[in-house]
C-alpha positions in Angstrom: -5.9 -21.1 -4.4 -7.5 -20.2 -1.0 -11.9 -20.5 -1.0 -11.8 -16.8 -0.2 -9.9 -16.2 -3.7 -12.2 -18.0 -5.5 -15.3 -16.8 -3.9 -13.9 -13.3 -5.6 -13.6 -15.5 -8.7 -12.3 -12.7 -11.8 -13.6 -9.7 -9.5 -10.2 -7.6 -9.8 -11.3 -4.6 -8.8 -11.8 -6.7 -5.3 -8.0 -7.7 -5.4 -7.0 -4.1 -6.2 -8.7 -2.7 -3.0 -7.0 -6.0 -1.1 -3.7 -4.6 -2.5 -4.2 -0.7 -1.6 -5.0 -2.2 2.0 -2.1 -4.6 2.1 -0.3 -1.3 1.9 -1.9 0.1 5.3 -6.0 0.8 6.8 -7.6 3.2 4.4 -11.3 4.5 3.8 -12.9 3.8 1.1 -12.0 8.0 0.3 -8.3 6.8 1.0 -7.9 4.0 -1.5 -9.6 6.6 -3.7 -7.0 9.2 -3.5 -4.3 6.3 -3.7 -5.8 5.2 -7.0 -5.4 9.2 -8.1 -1.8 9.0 -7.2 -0.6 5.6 -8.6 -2.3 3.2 -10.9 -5.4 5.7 -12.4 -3.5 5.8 -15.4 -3.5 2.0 -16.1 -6.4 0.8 -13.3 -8.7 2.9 -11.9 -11.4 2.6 -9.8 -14.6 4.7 -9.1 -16.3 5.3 -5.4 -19.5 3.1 -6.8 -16.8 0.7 -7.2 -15.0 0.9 -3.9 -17.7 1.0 -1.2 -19.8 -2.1 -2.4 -16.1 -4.0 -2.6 -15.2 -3.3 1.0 -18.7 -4.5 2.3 -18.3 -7.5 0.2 -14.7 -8.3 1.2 -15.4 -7.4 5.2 -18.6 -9.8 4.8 -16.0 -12.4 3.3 -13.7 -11.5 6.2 -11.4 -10.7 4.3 -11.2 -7.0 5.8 -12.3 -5.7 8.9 -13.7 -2.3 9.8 -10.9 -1.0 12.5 -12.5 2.4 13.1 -14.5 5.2 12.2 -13.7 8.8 11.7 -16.5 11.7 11.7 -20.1 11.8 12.6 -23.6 10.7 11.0 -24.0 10.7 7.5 -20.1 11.8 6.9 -18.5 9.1 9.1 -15.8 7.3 7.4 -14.5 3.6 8.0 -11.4 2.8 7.8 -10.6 -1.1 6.8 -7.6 -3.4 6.7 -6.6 -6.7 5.1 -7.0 -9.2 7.2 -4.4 -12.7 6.9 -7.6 -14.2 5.0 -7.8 -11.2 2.6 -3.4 -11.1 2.5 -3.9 -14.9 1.6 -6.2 -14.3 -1.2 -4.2 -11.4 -2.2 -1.3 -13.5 -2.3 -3.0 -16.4 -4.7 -4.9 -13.7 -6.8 -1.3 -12.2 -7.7 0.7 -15.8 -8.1 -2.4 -17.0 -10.6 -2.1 -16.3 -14.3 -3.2 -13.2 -15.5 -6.2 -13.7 -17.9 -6.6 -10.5 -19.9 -4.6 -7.5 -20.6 -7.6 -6.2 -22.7 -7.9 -2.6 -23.3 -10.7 -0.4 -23.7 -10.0 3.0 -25.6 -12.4 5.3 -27.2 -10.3 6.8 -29.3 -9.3 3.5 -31.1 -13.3 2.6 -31.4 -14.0 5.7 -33.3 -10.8 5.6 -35.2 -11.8 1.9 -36.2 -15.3 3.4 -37.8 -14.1 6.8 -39.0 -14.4 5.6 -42.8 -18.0 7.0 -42.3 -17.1 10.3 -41.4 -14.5 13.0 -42.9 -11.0 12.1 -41.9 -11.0 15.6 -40.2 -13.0 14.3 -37.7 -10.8 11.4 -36.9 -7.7 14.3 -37.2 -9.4 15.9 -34.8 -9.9 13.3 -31.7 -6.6 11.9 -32.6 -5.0 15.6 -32.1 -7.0 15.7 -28.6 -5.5 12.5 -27.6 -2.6 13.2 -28.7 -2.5 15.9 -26.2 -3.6 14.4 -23.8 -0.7 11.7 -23.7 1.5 14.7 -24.1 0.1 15.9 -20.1 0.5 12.0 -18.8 3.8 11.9 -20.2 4.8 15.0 -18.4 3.1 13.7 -15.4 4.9 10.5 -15.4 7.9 12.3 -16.0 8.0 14.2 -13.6 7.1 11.4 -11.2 10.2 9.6 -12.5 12.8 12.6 -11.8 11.2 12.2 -8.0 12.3 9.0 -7.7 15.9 9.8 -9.8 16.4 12.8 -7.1 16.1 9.9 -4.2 18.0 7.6 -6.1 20.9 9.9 -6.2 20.7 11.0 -2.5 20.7 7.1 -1.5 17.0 7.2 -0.7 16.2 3.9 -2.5 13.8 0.7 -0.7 13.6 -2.6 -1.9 10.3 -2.1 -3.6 11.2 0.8 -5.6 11.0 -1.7 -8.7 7.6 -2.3 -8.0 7.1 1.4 -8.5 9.6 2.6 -11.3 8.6 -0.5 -13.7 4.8 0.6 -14.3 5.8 4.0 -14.3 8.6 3.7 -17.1 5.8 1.1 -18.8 3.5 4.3 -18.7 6.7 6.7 -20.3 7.4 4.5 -22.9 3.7 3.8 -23.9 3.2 7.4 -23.8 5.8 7.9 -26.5 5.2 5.2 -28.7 1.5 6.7 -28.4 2.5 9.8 -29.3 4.1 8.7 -32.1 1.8 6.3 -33.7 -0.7 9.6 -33.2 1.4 11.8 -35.2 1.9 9.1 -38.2 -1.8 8.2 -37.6 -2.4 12.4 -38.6 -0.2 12.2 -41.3 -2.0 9.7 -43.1 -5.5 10.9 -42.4 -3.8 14.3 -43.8 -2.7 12.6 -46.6 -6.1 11.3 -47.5 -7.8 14.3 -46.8 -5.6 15.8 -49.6 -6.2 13.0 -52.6 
């Protein structure tokens, strides 16, 4: 593993900004708006996030600033990877991965809704229900984009990298959507004896 990886140690919201420029120079706003548009549904990122990153990784050289758009206080840099950061980019995604920890909510208050009515729980378990129904849809209809492109012979190399998270997302959305409706059910059933 390169020094410059492990300087960045477990930081991977550091390598995720490394791989958003390994795509291409983007702003800070940029790799914002290419979060929005890809991986906010399993990794997102906030702008308190971003900006400290890319003055930490350009003092680390592993980006440099390669210009600046605007004026004053609304002047934007645009960064790139440098071979340093593409190194460290490279080790960060050959190393084992050490968590694929999740952090939900609705699962926290489900855990502790003994101490409330189960209507309660019904109730957040109905709103997340529905809103796995909208990022199903979304994904969805991301994945017909890419089946329209497949079928006109539009296809690249890397279209795995893109189509495998996106159908992880579809089918995770389902099996969600179904362990919410059996989830209601039983709370139902409860509510009843």
């Amino acid at each position: 593993m390169t020094n410059a990886a492990q300087r960045l140690g477990k930081n991977r919201s550091a390598f995720a900004v490394l791989g958003f420029l390994a795509g291409g120079p983007r702003s800070g706003y940029d790799i914002k708006k290419a979060i929005g548009r890809s991986t906010s549904y399993f990794w997102n990122e906030s702008f308190g996030q971003i900006y400290p990153i890319l003055q930490k990784l350009e003092a680390e050289g592993l980006v440099e600033c390669v210009g600046a758009e605007g004026r004053g206080r609304r002047q934007s840099r645009k960064y790139a990877i440098t071979e340093t950061g593409r190194d460290a980019l490279k080790d960060w995604l050959a190393a084992p991965v050490s968590s694929a920890g999740i952090r939900n909510e609705y699962l926290l208050k489900l855990f502790f809704g003994r101490h409330v009515a189960p209507a309660v729980s019904i109730a957040h378990l109905t709103d997340y229900r529905r809103q796995l129904a909208h990022e199903l849809a979304t994904f969805e209809a991301f994945r017909a984009g890419y089946d329209d492109a497949i079928r006109a012979g539009r296809t690249s190399r890397t279209l795995i990298y893109l189509l495998a998270p996106l159908d992880f997302g579809i089918r995770g959305a389902r099996a969600q959507i179904e362990w919410c409706d059996e989830t209601i059910r039983a709370l139902e059933a409860l509510r009843e004896s």
